[in-house]
C-alpha positions as CSV (number, residue, x, y, z in Angstrom):
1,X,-46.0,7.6,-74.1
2,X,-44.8,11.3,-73.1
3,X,-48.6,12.1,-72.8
4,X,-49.0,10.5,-69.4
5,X,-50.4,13.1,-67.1
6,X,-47.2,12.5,-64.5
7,X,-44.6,12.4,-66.9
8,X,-42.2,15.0,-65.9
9,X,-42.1,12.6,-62.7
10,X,-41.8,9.6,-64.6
11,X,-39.0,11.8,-66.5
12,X,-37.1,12.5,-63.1
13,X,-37.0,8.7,-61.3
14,X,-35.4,7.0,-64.8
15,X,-31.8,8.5,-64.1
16,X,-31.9,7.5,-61.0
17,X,-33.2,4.1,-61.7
18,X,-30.8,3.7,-64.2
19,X,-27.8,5.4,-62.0
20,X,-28.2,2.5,-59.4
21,X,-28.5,-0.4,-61.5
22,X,-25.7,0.8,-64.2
23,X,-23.1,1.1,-60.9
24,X,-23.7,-2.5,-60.4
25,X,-23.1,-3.8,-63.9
26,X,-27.1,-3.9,-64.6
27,X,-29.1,-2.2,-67.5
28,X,-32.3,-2.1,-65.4
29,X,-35.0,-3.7,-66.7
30,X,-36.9,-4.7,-63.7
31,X,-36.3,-0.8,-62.4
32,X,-37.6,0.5,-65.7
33,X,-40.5,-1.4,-65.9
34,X,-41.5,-1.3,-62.0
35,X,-41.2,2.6,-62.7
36,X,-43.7,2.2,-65.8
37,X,-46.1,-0.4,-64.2
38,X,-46.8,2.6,-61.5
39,X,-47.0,5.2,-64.3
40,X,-49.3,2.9,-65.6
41,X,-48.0,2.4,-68.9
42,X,-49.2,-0.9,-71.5
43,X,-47.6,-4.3,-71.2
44,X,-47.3,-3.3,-75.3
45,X,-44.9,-0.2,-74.6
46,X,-43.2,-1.8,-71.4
47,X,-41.3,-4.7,-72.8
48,X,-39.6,-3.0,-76.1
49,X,-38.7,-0.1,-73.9
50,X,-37.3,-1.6,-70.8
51,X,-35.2,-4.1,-73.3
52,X,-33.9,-0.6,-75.7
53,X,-33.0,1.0,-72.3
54,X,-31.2,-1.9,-71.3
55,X,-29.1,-2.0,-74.7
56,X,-28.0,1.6,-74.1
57,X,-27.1,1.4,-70.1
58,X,-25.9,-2.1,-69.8
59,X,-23.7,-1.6,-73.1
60,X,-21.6,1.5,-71.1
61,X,-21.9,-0.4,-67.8
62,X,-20.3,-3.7,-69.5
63,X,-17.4,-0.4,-71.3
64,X,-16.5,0.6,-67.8
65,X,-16.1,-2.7,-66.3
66,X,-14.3,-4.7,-69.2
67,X,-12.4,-0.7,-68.9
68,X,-11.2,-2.2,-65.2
69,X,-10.3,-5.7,-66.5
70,X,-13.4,-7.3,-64.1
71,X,-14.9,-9.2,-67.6
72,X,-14.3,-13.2,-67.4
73,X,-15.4,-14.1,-70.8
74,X,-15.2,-17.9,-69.9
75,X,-17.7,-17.4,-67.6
76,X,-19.7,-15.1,-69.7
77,X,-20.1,-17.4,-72.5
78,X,-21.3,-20.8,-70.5
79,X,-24.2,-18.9,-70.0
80,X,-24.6,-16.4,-73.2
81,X,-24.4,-19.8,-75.5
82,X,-28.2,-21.1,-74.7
83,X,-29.4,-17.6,-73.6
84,X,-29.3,-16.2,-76.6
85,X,-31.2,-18.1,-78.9
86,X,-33.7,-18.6,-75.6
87,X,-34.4,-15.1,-75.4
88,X,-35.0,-14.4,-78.8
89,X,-37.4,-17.2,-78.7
90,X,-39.2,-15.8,-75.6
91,X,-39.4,-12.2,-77.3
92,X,-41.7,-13.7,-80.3
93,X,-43.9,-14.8,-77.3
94,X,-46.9,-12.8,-77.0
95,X,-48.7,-13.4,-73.8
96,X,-52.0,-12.2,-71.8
97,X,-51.4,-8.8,-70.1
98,X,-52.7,-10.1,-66.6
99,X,-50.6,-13.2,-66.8
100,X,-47.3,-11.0,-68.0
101,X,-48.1,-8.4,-64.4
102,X,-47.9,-12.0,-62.2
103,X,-44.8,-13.1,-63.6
104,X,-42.7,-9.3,-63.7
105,X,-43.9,-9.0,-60.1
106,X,-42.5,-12.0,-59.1
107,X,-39.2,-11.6,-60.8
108,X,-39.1,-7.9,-59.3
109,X,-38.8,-9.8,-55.7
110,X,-35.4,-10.9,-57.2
111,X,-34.4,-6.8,-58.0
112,X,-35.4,-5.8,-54.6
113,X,-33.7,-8.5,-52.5
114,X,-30.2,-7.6,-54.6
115,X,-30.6,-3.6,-53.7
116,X,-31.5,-5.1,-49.9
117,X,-28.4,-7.0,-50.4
118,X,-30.3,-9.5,-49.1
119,X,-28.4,-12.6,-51.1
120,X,-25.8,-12.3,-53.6
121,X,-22.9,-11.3,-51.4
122,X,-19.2,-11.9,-52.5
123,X,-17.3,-14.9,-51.1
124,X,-13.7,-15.4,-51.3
125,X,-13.7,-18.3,-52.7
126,X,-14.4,-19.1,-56.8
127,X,-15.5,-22.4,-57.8
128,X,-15.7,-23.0,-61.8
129,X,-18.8,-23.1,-63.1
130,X,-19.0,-26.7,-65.4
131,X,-20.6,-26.4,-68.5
132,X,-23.8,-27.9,-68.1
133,X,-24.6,-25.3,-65.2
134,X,-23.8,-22.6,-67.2
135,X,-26.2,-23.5,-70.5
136,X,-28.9,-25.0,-68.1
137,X,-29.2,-21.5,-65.8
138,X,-28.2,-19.3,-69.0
139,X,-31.2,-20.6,-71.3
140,X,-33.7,-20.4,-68.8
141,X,-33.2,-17.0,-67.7
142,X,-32.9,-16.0,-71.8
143,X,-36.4,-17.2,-72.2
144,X,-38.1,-15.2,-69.3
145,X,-35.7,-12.3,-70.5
146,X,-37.0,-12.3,-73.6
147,X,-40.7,-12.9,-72.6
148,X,-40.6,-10.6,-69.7
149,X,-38.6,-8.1,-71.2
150,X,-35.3,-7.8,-68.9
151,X,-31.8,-8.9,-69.7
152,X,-32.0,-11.4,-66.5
153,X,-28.7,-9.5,-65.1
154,X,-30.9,-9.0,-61.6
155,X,-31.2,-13.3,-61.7
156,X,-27.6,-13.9,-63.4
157,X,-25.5,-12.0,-60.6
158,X,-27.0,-13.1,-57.1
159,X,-27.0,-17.2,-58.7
160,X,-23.0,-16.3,-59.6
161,X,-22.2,-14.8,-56.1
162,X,-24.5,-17.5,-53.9
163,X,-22.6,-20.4,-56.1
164,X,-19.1,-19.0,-55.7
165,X,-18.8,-18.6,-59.8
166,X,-17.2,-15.1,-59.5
167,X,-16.3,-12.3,-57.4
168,X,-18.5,-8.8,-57.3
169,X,-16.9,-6.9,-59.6
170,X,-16.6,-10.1,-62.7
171,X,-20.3,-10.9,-61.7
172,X,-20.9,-7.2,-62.8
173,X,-19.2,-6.9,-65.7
174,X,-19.9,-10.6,-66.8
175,X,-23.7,-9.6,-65.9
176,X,-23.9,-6.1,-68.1
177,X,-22.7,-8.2,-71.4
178,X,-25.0,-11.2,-70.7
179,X,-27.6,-8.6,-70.6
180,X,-26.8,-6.6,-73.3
181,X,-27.0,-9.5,-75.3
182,X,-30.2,-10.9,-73.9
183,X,-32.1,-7.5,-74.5
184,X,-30.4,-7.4,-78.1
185,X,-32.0,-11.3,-78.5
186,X,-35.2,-10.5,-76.7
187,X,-35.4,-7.1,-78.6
188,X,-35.2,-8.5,-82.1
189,X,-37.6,-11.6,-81.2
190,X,-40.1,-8.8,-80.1
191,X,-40.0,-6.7,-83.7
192,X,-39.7,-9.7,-85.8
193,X,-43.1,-10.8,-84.4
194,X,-44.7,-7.3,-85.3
195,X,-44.0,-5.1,-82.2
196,X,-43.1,-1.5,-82.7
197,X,-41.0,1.0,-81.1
198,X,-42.3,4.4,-80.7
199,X,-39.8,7.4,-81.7
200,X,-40.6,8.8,-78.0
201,X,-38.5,5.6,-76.6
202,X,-35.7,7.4,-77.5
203,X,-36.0,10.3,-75.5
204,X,-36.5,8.0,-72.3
205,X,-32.9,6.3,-73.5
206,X,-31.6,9.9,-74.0
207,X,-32.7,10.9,-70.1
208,X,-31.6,7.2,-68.7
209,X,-28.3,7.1,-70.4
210,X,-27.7,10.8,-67.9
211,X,-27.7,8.2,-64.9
212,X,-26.0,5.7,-66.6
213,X,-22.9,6.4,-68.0
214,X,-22.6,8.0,-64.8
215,X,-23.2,5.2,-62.3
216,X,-21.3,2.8,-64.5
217,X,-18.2,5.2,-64.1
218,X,-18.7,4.9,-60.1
219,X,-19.4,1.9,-59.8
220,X,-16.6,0.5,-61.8
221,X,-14.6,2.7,-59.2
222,X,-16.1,1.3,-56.2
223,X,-19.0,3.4,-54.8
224,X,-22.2,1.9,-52.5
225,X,-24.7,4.2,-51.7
226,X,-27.0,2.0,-49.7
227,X,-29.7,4.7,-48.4
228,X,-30.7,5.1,-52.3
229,X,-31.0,1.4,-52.7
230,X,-33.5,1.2,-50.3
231,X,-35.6,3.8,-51.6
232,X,-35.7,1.8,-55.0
233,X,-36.3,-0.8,-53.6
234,X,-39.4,0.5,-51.7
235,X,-40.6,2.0,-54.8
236,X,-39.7,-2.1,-56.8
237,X,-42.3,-3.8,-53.7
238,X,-44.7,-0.6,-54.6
239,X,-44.6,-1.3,-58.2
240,X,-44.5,-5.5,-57.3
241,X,-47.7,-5.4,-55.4
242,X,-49.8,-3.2,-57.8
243,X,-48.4,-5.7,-60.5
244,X,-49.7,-8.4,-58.8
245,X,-52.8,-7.1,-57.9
246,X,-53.7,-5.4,-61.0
Protein backbone atom coordinates (compact mmCIF):
# COMPACT_ATOMS: atom_id res chain seq x y z
CA UNK A 1 0.00 0.00 0.00
CA UNK A 2 2.66 2.76 0.98
CA UNK A 3 4.49 1.68 -2.17
CA UNK A 4 2.28 3.64 -4.52
CA UNK A 5 4.45 5.97 -6.53
CA UNK A 6 2.28 9.20 -5.20
CA UNK A 7 1.93 8.37 -1.80
CA UNK A 8 3.27 11.20 0.08
CA UNK A 9 0.28 12.95 -1.79
CA UNK A 10 -2.12 10.34 -0.99
CA UNK A 11 -0.45 10.83 2.65
CA UNK A 12 -1.26 14.69 2.56
CA UNK A 13 -5.26 14.81 1.23
CA UNK A 14 -6.36 11.98 4.10
CA UNK A 15 -6.28 14.59 7.01
CA UNK A 16 -8.05 16.78 5.20
CA UNK A 17 -10.51 14.34 3.98
CA UNK A 18 -10.95 13.17 7.27
CA UNK A 19 -11.00 16.91 8.91
CA UNK A 20 -14.20 17.72 6.76
CA UNK A 21 -16.20 14.71 7.29
CA UNK A 22 -15.21 14.21 11.17
CA UNK A 23 -16.69 18.14 11.74
CA UNK A 24 -19.90 16.93 10.43
CA UNK A 25 -20.29 13.85 12.60
CA UNK A 26 -18.97 11.44 9.57
CA UNK A 27 -15.99 8.90 9.57
CA UNK A 28 -15.43 9.24 5.79
CA UNK A 29 -15.77 6.45 3.99
CA UNK A 30 -16.84 7.68 0.69
CA UNK A 31 -13.90 10.46 1.09
CA UNK A 32 -11.37 7.76 1.77
CA UNK A 33 -12.19 5.60 -0.76
CA UNK A 34 -12.80 8.43 -3.61
CA UNK A 35 -9.13 9.39 -2.48
CA UNK A 36 -7.92 5.64 -3.05
CA UNK A 37 -9.90 4.92 -6.24
CA UNK A 38 -7.71 8.04 -7.81
CA UNK A 39 -4.57 6.63 -6.20
CA UNK A 40 -5.57 3.69 -7.80
CA UNK A 41 -5.54 1.35 -5.06
CA UNK A 42 -7.51 -2.53 -5.17
CA UNK A 43 -11.19 -2.89 -4.53
CA UNK A 44 -9.27 -5.75 -2.02
CA UNK A 45 -7.36 -2.94 0.10
CA UNK A 46 -10.18 -0.22 -0.35
CA UNK A 47 -13.04 -1.63 1.64
CA UNK A 48 -11.19 -2.97 4.98
CA UNK A 49 -9.36 0.34 5.07
CA UNK A 50 -12.01 2.91 4.41
CA UNK A 51 -14.31 0.79 7.18
CA UNK A 52 -10.86 0.81 9.94
CA UNK A 53 -10.59 4.56 9.23
CA UNK A 54 -14.13 5.05 9.80
CA UNK A 55 -13.93 3.13 13.25
CA UNK A 56 -11.14 5.44 14.47
CA UNK A 57 -12.68 9.01 13.06
CA UNK A 58 -16.31 8.39 13.47
CA UNK A 59 -15.67 6.96 17.12
CA UNK A 60 -14.05 10.63 18.32
CA UNK A 61 -16.53 12.52 16.07
CA UNK A 62 -19.59 10.50 17.83
CA UNK A 63 -16.99 11.61 21.68
CA UNK A 64 -17.39 15.21 20.77
CA UNK A 65 -20.91 15.32 19.88
CA UNK A 66 -22.45 12.96 22.59
CA UNK A 67 -19.48 15.56 24.68
CA UNK A 68 -22.26 18.54 23.53
CA UNK A 69 -25.37 16.49 24.47
CA UNK A 70 -26.53 16.50 20.37
CA UNK A 71 -26.81 12.19 20.66
CA UNK A 72 -30.72 11.16 20.51
CA UNK A 73 -30.30 7.53 21.14
CA UNK A 74 -34.05 6.91 20.35
CA UNK A 75 -33.41 7.86 17.10
CA UNK A 76 -30.14 6.21 16.83
CA UNK A 77 -31.38 2.86 17.60
CA UNK A 78 -34.57 2.63 15.15
CA UNK A 79 -32.08 2.52 12.70
CA UNK A 80 -28.91 0.72 14.33
CA UNK A 81 -31.37 -2.36 15.25
CA UNK A 82 -31.61 -3.87 11.43
CA UNK A 83 -28.41 -2.11 10.31
CA UNK A 84 -26.31 -3.98 12.10
CA UNK A 85 -26.88 -7.43 11.46
CA UNK A 86 -27.35 -6.04 7.55
CA UNK A 87 -24.00 -4.82 7.37
CA UNK A 88 -22.26 -7.54 8.71
CA UNK A 89 -24.13 -9.65 6.22
CA UNK A 90 -23.09 -7.33 3.31
CA UNK A 91 -19.31 -7.41 4.52
CA UNK A 92 -19.12 -11.41 3.93
CA UNK A 93 -20.28 -10.36 0.31
CA UNK A 94 -17.62 -10.66 -2.06
CA UNK A 95 -18.46 -9.01 -5.41
CA UNK A 96 -16.82 -8.31 -8.99
CA UNK A 97 -14.41 -5.40 -8.89
CA UNK A 98 -16.09 -3.65 -11.97
CA UNK A 99 -19.50 -4.07 -10.51
CA UNK A 100 -18.25 -2.75 -6.86
CA UNK A 101 -16.59 0.80 -8.94
CA UNK A 102 -20.54 1.34 -10.44
CA UNK A 103 -22.14 1.09 -7.21
CA UNK A 104 -19.30 3.39 -4.92
CA UNK A 105 -19.56 5.89 -7.69
CA UNK A 106 -22.99 6.16 -7.42
CA UNK A 107 -23.23 6.35 -3.77
CA UNK A 108 -20.24 9.04 -3.89
CA UNK A 109 -23.03 11.38 -5.77
CA UNK A 110 -24.69 11.20 -2.26
CA UNK A 111 -21.12 12.55 -0.47
CA UNK A 112 -20.80 15.33 -2.93
CA UNK A 113 -24.35 16.64 -2.93
CA UNK A 114 -24.05 16.85 1.28
CA UNK A 115 -20.49 18.92 1.00
CA UNK A 116 -22.55 21.08 -1.93
CA UNK A 117 -25.15 21.32 0.69
CA UNK A 118 -27.23 20.58 -1.95
CA UNK A 119 -30.09 18.60 0.25
CA UNK A 120 -29.95 17.76 3.80
CA UNK A 121 -30.53 21.14 5.24
CA UNK A 122 -31.93 21.70 8.90
CA UNK A 123 -35.63 22.49 9.38
CA UNK A 124 -37.15 23.67 12.43
CA UNK A 125 -39.42 21.39 12.72
CA UNK A 126 -38.88 17.37 14.14
CA UNK A 127 -41.24 14.88 13.23
CA UNK A 128 -40.67 11.27 15.08
CA UNK A 129 -39.44 8.85 13.14
CA UNK A 130 -42.10 5.53 13.64
CA UNK A 131 -40.46 2.45 13.88
CA UNK A 132 -40.97 0.80 10.78
CA UNK A 133 -39.11 3.75 8.95
CA UNK A 134 -36.37 3.55 10.99
CA UNK A 135 -35.55 -0.48 10.62
CA UNK A 136 -36.71 -0.27 6.85
CA UNK A 137 -34.02 2.80 5.93
CA UNK A 138 -31.47 1.47 8.73
CA UNK A 139 -31.08 -2.24 7.19
CA UNK A 140 -30.80 -1.17 3.84
CA UNK A 141 -28.15 1.25 4.10
CA UNK A 142 -26.24 -1.60 6.61
CA UNK A 143 -26.15 -3.82 3.71
CA UNK A 144 -24.62 -1.49 1.05
CA UNK A 145 -22.37 -0.34 4.10
CA UNK A 146 -21.13 -3.43 4.58
CA UNK A 147 -20.78 -4.38 0.85
CA UNK A 148 -19.48 -1.13 -0.24
CA UNK A 149 -17.48 -0.47 2.63
CA UNK A 150 -18.80 2.93 4.22
CA UNK A 151 -20.67 3.37 7.49
CA UNK A 152 -23.80 4.88 5.26
CA UNK A 153 -23.43 8.20 7.63
CA UNK A 154 -23.23 10.28 4.07
CA UNK A 155 -26.99 8.45 3.21
CA UNK A 156 -28.25 8.36 7.12
CA UNK A 157 -27.91 12.24 7.67
CA UNK A 158 -29.43 14.11 4.46
CA UNK A 159 -32.65 11.16 4.72
CA UNK A 160 -32.90 12.54 8.72
CA UNK A 161 -32.73 16.28 7.81
CA UNK A 162 -35.04 16.06 4.36
CA UNK A 163 -37.68 13.99 6.62
CA UNK A 164 -37.57 16.36 9.67
CA UNK A 165 -36.22 13.26 12.05
CA UNK A 166 -33.66 15.51 13.71
CA UNK A 167 -31.89 18.71 13.79
CA UNK A 168 -28.10 19.28 12.38
CA UNK A 169 -26.23 18.81 15.16
CA UNK A 170 -28.40 15.15 16.62
CA UNK A 171 -28.28 14.07 12.78
CA UNK A 172 -24.38 14.35 13.43
CA UNK A 173 -23.85 12.85 16.31
CA UNK A 174 -26.73 10.21 15.80
CA UNK A 175 -24.83 9.66 12.26
CA UNK A 176 -21.10 9.17 13.73
CA UNK A 177 -22.48 6.15 16.15
CA UNK A 178 -24.71 4.59 13.44
CA UNK A 179 -21.53 4.52 11.53
CA UNK A 180 -19.22 3.39 13.85
CA UNK A 181 -21.25 0.60 14.37
CA UNK A 182 -21.95 -0.20 10.75
CA UNK A 183 -18.07 -0.17 9.86
CA UNK A 184 -17.55 -2.30 13.19
CA UNK A 185 -20.47 -4.81 11.50
CA UNK A 186 -19.23 -4.46 7.98
CA UNK A 187 -15.56 -4.79 9.22
CA UNK A 188 -15.95 -8.04 11.00
CA UNK A 189 -18.32 -9.61 8.11
CA UNK A 190 -15.22 -8.67 5.78
CA UNK A 191 -12.44 -10.79 8.06
CA UNK A 192 -14.68 -13.48 8.91
CA UNK A 193 -15.04 -14.22 5.21
CA UNK A 194 -11.01 -14.27 4.76
CA UNK A 195 -10.12 -10.63 4.06
CA UNK A 196 -6.97 -9.20 5.64
CA UNK A 197 -5.80 -6.11 6.92
CA UNK A 198 -2.38 -5.02 6.06
CA UNK A 199 -0.13 -3.55 9.18
CA UNK A 200 0.41 -0.34 6.72
CA UNK A 201 -3.51 0.41 7.39
CA UNK A 202 -2.55 1.56 10.47
CA UNK A 203 -0.32 4.26 9.58
CA UNK A 204 -3.13 5.71 7.19
CA UNK A 205 -5.46 5.63 10.64
CA UNK A 206 -2.43 7.15 12.49
CA UNK A 207 -2.29 10.26 9.64
CA UNK A 208 -6.35 10.46 9.35
CA UNK A 209 -7.02 10.49 12.98
CA UNK A 210 -4.46 14.17 12.75
CA UNK A 211 -7.68 15.65 10.82
CA UNK A 212 -10.02 14.05 12.78
CA UNK A 213 -9.97 14.53 16.26
CA UNK A 214 -9.42 17.83 15.12
CA UNK A 215 -12.54 18.51 12.95
CA UNK A 216 -14.68 16.65 15.31
CA UNK A 217 -13.54 19.24 18.10
CA UNK A 218 -14.82 22.16 15.59
CA UNK A 219 -17.36 20.99 14.41
CA UNK A 220 -19.01 19.97 17.61
CA UNK A 221 -18.34 23.79 18.30
CA UNK A 222 -19.84 25.06 15.23
CA UNK A 223 -17.46 25.76 12.34
CA UNK A 224 -18.47 25.67 8.27
CA UNK A 225 -15.75 26.11 6.03
CA UNK A 226 -17.57 25.95 2.75
CA UNK A 227 -14.58 26.87 0.19
CA UNK A 228 -12.85 23.39 1.41
CA UNK A 229 -16.07 21.52 0.85
CA UNK A 230 -16.15 22.36 -2.50
CA UNK A 231 -12.76 21.40 -3.29
CA UNK A 232 -13.61 17.80 -1.88
CA UNK A 233 -16.19 17.64 -3.51
CA UNK A 234 -14.51 18.38 -6.86
CA UNK A 235 -11.97 15.96 -6.13
CA UNK A 236 -15.46 13.09 -4.87
CA UNK A 237 -17.07 13.85 -8.92
CA UNK A 238 -13.18 13.32 -10.06
CA UNK A 239 -12.82 10.14 -8.17
CA UNK A 240 -16.95 9.32 -9.18
CA UNK A 241 -16.38 9.50 -12.79
CA UNK A 242 -13.09 7.47 -13.12
CA UNK A 243 -15.02 4.87 -10.86
CA UNK A 244 -17.56 4.75 -13.18
CA UNK A 245 -15.66 4.65 -16.09
CA UNK A 246 -13.01 2.35 -15.01
Amino acid sequence: MLQNENIYLFLLMLPIVSFLYSSVGHGGASGYLALMALFSFSPEIMKPTALLLNLFVAGISFYYYYKGGYFNKKLFLSFAITSIPLAFLGGTIEIDASVYKKILAVLLVFAILKMLNVFGKENGSVKQVKLWQGLFVGGIIGFFSGLIGIGGGIILTPLILLLHWGNMKEAAAVSALFIWVNSAAGLIGQLSSGVHLEIETFVLVAVALIGGVLGAYLGSKKINNQSLRYILAFVLVIASVKLFFT
